[in-house]
C-alpha positions in Angstrom: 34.4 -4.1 0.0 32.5 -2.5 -3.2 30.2 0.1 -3.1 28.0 -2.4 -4.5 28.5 -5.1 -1.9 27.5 -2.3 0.3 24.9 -1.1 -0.3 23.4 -4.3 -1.2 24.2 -5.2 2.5 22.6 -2.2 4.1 19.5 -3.1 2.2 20.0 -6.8 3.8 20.6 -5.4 7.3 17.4 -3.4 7.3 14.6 -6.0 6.0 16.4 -8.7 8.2 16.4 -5.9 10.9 12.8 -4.5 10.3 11.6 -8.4 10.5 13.7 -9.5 13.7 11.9 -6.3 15.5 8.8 -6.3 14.0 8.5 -10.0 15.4 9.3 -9.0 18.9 7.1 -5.7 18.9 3.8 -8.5 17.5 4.7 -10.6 20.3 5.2 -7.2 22.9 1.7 -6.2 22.0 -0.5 -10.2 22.0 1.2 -10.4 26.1 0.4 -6.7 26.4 -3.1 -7.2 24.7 -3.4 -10.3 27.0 -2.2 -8.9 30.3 -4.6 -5.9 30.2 -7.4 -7.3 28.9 -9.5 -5.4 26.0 -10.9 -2.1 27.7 -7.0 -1.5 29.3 -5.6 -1.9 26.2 -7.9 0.7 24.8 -6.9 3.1 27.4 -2.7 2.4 26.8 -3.7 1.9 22.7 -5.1 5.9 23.0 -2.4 7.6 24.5 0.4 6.0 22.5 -1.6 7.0 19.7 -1.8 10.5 20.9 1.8 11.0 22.3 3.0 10.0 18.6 0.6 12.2 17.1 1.9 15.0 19.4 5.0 14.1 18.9 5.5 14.8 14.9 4.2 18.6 16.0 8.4 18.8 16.9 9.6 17.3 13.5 9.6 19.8 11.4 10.3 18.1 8.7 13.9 18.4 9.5 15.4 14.6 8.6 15.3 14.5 5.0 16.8 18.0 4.5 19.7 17.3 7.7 20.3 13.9 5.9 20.6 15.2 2.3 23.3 17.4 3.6 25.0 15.5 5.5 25.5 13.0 3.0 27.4 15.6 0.8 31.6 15.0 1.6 32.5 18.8 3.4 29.5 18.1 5.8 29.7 18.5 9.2 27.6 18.1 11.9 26.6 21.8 12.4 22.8 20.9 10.8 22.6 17.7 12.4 23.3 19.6 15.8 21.0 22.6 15.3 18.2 20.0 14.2 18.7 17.9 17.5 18.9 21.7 19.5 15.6 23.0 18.0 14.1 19.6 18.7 14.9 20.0 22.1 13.5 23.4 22.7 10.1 22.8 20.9 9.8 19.2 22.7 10.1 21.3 26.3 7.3 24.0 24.3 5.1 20.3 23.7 5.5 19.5 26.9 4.0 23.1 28.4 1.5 23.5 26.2 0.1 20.0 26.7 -0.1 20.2 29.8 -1.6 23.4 30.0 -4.3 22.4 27.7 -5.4 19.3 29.0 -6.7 21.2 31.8 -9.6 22.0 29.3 -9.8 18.5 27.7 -11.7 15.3 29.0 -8.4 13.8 30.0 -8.1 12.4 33.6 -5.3 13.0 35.7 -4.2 9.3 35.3 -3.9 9.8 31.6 -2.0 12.9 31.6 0.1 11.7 34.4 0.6 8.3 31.9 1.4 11.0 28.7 3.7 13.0 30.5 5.8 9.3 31.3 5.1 8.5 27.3 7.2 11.9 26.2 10.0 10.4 27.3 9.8 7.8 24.8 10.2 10.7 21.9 13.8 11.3 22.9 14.5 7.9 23.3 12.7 5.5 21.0 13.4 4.5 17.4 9.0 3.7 16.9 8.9 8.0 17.6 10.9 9.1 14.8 12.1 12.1 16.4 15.9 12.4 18.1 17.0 9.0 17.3 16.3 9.6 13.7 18.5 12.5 13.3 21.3 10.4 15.5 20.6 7.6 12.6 21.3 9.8 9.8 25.0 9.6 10.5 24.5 5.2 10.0 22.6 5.8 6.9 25.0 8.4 5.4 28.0 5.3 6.0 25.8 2.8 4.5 25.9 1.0 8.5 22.0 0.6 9.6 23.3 -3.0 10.3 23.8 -1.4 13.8 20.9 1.0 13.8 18.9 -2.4 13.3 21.0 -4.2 15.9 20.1 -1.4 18.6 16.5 -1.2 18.1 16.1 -4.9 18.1 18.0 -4.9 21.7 15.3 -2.3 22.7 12.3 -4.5 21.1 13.6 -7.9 23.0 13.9 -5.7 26.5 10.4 -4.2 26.0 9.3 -8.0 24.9 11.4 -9.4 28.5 10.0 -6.7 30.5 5.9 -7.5 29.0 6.7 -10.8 29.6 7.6 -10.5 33.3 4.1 -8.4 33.2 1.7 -11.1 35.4 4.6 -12.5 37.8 5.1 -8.8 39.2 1.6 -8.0 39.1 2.2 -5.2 36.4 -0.6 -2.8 35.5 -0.9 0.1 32.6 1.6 2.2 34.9 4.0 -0.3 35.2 3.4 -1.1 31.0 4.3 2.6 30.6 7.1 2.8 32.5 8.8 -0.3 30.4 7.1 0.9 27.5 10.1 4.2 28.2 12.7 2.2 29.9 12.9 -0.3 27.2 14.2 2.4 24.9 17.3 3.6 26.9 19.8 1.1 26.3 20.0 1.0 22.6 19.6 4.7 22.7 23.1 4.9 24.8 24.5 2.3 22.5 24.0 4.4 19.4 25.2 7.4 21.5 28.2 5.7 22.8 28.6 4.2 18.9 28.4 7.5 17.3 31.0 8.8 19.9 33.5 6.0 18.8 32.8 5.3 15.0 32.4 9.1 13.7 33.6 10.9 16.7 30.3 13.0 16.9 29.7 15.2 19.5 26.4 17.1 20.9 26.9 20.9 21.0 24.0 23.3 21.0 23.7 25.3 18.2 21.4 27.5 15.9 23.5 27.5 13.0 21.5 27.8 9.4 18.6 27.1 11.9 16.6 29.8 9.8 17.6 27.8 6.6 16.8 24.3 7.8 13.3 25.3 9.3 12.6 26.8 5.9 14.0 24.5 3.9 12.0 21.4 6.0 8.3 23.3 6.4 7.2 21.9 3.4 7.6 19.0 4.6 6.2 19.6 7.6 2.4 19.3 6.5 2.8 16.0 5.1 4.7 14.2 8.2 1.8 15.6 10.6 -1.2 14.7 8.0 0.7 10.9 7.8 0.9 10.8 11.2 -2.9 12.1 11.5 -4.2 9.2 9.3 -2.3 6.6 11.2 -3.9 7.7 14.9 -6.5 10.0 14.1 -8.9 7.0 14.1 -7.8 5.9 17.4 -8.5 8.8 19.1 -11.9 9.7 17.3 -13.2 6.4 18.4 -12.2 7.3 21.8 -13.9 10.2 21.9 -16.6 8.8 19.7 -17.1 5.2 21.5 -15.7 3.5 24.6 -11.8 2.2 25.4 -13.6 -1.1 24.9 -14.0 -0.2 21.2 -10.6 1.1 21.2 -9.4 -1.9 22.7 -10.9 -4.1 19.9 -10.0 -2.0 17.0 -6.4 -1.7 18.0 -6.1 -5.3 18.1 -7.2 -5.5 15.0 -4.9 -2.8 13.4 -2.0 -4.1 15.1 -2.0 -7.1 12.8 -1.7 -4.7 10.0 1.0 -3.1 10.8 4.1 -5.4 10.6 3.2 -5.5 6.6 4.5 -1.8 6.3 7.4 -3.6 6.2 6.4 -4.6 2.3 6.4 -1.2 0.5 9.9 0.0 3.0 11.9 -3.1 1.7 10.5 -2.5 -1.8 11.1 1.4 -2.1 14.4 1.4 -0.6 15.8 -1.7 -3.3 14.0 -0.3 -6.4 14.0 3.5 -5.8 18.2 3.7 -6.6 17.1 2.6 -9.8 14.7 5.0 -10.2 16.4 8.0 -9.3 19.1 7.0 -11.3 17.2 6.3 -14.5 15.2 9.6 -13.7 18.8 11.7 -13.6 20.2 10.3 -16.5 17.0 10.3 -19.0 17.1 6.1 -18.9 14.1 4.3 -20.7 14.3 2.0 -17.7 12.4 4.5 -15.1 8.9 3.8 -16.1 9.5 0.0 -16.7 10.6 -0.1 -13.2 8.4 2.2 -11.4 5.3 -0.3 -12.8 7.6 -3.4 -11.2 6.7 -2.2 -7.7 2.9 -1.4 -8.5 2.9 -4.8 -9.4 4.4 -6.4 -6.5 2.5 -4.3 -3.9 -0.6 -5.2 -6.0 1.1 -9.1 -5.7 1.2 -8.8 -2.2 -1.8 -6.8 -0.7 -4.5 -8.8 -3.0 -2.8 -12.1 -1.9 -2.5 -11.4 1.8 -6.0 -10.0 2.0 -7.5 -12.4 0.1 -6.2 -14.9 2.2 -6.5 -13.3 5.8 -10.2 -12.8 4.9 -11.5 -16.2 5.3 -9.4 -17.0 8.5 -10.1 -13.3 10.3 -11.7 -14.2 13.4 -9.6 -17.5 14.0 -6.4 -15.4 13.9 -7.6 -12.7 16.0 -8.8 -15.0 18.8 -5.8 -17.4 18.8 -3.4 -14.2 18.5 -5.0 -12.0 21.4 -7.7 -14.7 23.0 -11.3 -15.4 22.5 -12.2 -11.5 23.6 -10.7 -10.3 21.6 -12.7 -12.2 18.8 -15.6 -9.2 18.0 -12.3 -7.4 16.5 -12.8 -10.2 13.3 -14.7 -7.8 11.3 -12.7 -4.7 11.5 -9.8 -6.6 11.1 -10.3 -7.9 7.5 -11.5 -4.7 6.9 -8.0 -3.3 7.8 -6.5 -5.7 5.9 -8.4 -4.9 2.7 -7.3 -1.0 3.1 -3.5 -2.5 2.4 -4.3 -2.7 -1.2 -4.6 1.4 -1.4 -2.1 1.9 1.6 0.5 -0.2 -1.1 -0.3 2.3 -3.7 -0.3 5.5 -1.8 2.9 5.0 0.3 5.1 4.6 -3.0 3.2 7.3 -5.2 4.6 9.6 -2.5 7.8 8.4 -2.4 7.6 8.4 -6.3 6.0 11.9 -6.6 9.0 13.3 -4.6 12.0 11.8 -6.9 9.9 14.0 -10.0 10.0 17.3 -7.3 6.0 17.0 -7.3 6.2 17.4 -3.6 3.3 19.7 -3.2 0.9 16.8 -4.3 1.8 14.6 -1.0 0.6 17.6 0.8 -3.1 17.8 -0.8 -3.5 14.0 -0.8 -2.7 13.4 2.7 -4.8 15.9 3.0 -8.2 14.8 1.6 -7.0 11.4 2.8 -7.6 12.7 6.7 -10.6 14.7 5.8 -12.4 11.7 4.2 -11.6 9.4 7.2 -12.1 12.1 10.1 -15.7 13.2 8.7 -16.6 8.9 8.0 -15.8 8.2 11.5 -17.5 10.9 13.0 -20.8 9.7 10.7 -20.1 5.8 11.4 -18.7 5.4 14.5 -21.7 6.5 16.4 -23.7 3.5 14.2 -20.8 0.6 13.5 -18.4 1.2 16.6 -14.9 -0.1 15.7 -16.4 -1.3 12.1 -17.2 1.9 10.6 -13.5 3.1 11.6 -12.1 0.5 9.9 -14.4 1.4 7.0 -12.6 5.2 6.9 -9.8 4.1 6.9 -10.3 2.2 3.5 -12.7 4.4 2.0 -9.7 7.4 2.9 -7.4 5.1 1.4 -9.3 4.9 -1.6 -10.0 8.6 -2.3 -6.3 9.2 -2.1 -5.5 6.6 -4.5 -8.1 8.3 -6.8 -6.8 11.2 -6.2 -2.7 9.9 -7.4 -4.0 8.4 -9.9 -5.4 11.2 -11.1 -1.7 13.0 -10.5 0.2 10.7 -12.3 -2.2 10.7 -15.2 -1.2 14.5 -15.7 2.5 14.5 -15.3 2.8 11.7 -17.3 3.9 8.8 -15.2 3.0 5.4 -16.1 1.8 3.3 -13.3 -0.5 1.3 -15.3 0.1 -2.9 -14.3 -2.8 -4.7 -15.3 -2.2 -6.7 -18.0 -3.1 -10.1 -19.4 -0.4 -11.8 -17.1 -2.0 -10.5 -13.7 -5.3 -11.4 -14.7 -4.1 -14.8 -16.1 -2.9 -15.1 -12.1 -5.8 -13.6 -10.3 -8.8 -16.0 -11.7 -7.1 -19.0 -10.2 -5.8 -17.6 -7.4 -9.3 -16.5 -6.1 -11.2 -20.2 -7.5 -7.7 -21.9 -5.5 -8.4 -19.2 -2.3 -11.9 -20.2 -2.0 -11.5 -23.7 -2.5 -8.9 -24.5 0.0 -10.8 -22.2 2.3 -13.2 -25.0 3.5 -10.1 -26.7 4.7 -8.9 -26.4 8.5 -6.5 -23.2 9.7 -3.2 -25.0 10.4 -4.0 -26.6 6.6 -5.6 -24.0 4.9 -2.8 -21.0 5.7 0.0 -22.6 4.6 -1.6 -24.1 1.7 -2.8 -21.0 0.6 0.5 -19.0 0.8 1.8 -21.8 -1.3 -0.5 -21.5 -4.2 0.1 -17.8 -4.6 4.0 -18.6 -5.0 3.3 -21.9 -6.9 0.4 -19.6 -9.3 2.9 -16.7 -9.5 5.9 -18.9 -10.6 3.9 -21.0 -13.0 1.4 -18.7 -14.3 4.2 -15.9 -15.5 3.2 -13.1 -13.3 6.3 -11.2 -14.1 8.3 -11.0 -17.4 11.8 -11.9 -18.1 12.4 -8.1 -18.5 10.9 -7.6 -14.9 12.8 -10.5 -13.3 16.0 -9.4 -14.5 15.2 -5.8 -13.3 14.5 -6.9 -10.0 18.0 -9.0 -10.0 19.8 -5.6 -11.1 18.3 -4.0 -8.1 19.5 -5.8 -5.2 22.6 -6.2 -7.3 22.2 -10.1 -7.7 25.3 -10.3 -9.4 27.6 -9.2 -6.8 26.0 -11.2 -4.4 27.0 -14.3 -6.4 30.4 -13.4 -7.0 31.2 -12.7 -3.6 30.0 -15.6 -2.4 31.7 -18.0 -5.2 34.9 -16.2 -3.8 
């Protein structure tokens, strides 16, 4: 098989992957959502939120430095061990110091009973992005996340089995916990058992270059937790700020949300090749790319938000039920923020390919400071609302702020042009008017105006059509399947 072929098919395994599990995890969280009912779900949506958040105070930043190296040919798996070692010892250091602290906190003991169970899930789940990340570099170094994806989605349809089973065995939140861990373990014993067989790796504690890899991954280190901050800051601020009630609504409504991170991952992994290519070799193609996927994620965001908008509170009641139908507002609101979640996700993906790395660091940055001091000023007034109004307002200041960046290093983002707004009139008259219509008629109908619009209307260029066929390497598709 070609190199091509390849890696063409790795990028095929992970969007058909990331869908297949992202499917199962939506319909995890409506029986979970259902089962619990609003406040419960509150309660189990804040300490998730605050186990990940933990969590990422044990990455280090080490994945992108252990999978850089061990992608070069003498590797070994010296750094990859010493990674998982110092993991290891700092998750045991989490584990003391969290539980010696929440002695001073507002926690009850059934929460920090409940967090304690949810640690497990950082050496064992794929959704924590801690041990089984490192055990993935070894897939993504062989161009094989075909069986990363297969493993995760084993552990997504237990968890969904084990929800599902929820009401006939008279489950709880401390039985949802419990399953919430347990689904985890057998895809994490398959990849061990996988690793073991394919690449004959081996665990062995070790410190080797441990000095050198924590230095190397600290400056990393910032941006992963301030990420991670944005994501479940808000969560936990309206906690502390409101009611699980609150919690329970807004999570409902961010839930929905999150299955379209799947947009910008499918999109940086197919384009950025190109990019890094055309940015080693001096091509003229770099820039004309790089605007490509502004466009798209400005294709996408606009189109979905514009559309979700008028349908909100339908969705969110036949999703998780008629209580859960106050979330509405919030919701759209989330869905809005998309449209500068798009743009930021990719300018830091882009700003690290041009060695800018230091500019992730003080965007996250003002990104968590804008939405931690909004919710603290809104919550108290707009509950779940204002939350969702930092969150977009954050989003908005850091696309400000990259904007600003790219202006001065000299990289050209700029997308608007006579073709998008040539689509986006009648897309908007087309939204509007086919909003009057009912749900079932109106959603599908509207999805198929943005492709018939985009199609008809020349939203993309010959020259961008035939870059986006270059990138998932639409050739060698087609002659391996004529052969």
């Amino acid at each position: 098989m070609s190199q091509t072929i390849k890696v063409s098919g790795n990028v095929s395994s992970i969007f058909l992957g990331k869908g297949v599990e992202l499917l199962f995890t939506l319909a995890s969280v409506t029986l979970i959502a259902r089962n619990l009912g609003v406040e419960q779900y509150g309660l189990f949506s804040s300490i998730v939120a605050l186990t990940v958040l933990l969590s990422k105070f044990i990455d280090v930043g080490f994945a992108p430095i252990v999978f850089r190296e061990t992608s070069k040919k003498d590797a070994t798996y010296d750094l990859l061990n010493t990674a998982f070692t110092l993991r290891i010892f700092l998750l045991f250091a989490l584990f003391i110091v969290f539980n010696g602290a929440s002695k001073l906190t507002n926690l009850t003991s059934k929460e920090i009973l409940l967090s304690n169970v949810l640690f497990l899930s950082i050496i064992f789940s794929s959704k924590f992005m801690n041990f089984r990340e490192l055990l993935e570099v070894l897939f993504k170094v062989n161009l094989n996340m075909f069986s990363v994806m297969l493993f995760n989605t084993i552990d997504s349809l237990f968890l969904l089995i084990l929800v599902f089973l929820m009401p006939y065995v008279d489950g709880g939140l401390e039985y949802l916990v419990i399953v919430y861990v347990a689904a985890n373990i057998p895809g994490f014993l398959l990849l061990i058992i996988f690793l073991k067989k394919k690449y004959r790796y081996r665990f062995n504690f070790s410190f080797k270059h441990g000095y050198w890899l924590v230095k190397e991954s600290l400056p990393l280190f910032g941006t992963v937790v301030l990420t991670t901050a944005f994501q479940q800051a808000d969560i936990l601020l309206l906690r502390g700020l409101g009611s699980e009630y609150a919690v329970g609504l807004y999570s409902a409504a961010l839930r929905l949300t999150v299955p379209l991170g799947i947009i910008p991952l499918a999109l940086i992994t197919t384009v950025f090749p190109l990019i890094v290519r055309g940015r080693e070799t001096g091509s003229s193609g770099t820039m004309p790319a790089t605007r490509l996927v502004y466009k798209i994620l400005f294709l996408f965001s606009f189109a979905i938000s514009f559309i979700i908008t008028f349908k909100a509170e339908h969705i969110i009641s036949l999703i998780f039920g008629n209580e859960y139908s106050d979330a509405y507002l919030p919701m759209t609101i989330l869905f809005w923020s998309i449209l500068f979640t798009y743009f930021n996700t990719f300018t830091l993906n882009l700003l690290t390919v041009y060695n800018k790395q230091k500019f992730n660091f003080f965007g996250t940055l003002l990104i968590v400071f804008v939405q931690v001091i909004l919710v603290i000023i809104l919550t108290p007034i707009y509950s779940g609302t204002g939350v969702a109004f930092a969150r977009i307002a954050a989003g908005a200041a850091g696309t400000l702020f990259f904007i600003f960046i790219l202006r001065g290093i000299g990289i050209q983002f700029n997308f608007i042009s006579i073709r998008v707004a040539k689509w986006l009139i009648p897309f908007v008259i087309g939204a509007i008017a086919l909003s009057f219509l009912p749900f079932y008629v109106y959603l599908p109908l509207a999805f198929l105006l943005t492709l018939i619009l985009t199609i008809k209307l020349k939203y993309f260029s010959p020259e961008e059509i035939n870059l986006l066929l270059r990138a998932i390497n639409y050739d060698s598709w087609k002659s391996k399947f004529r052969n």
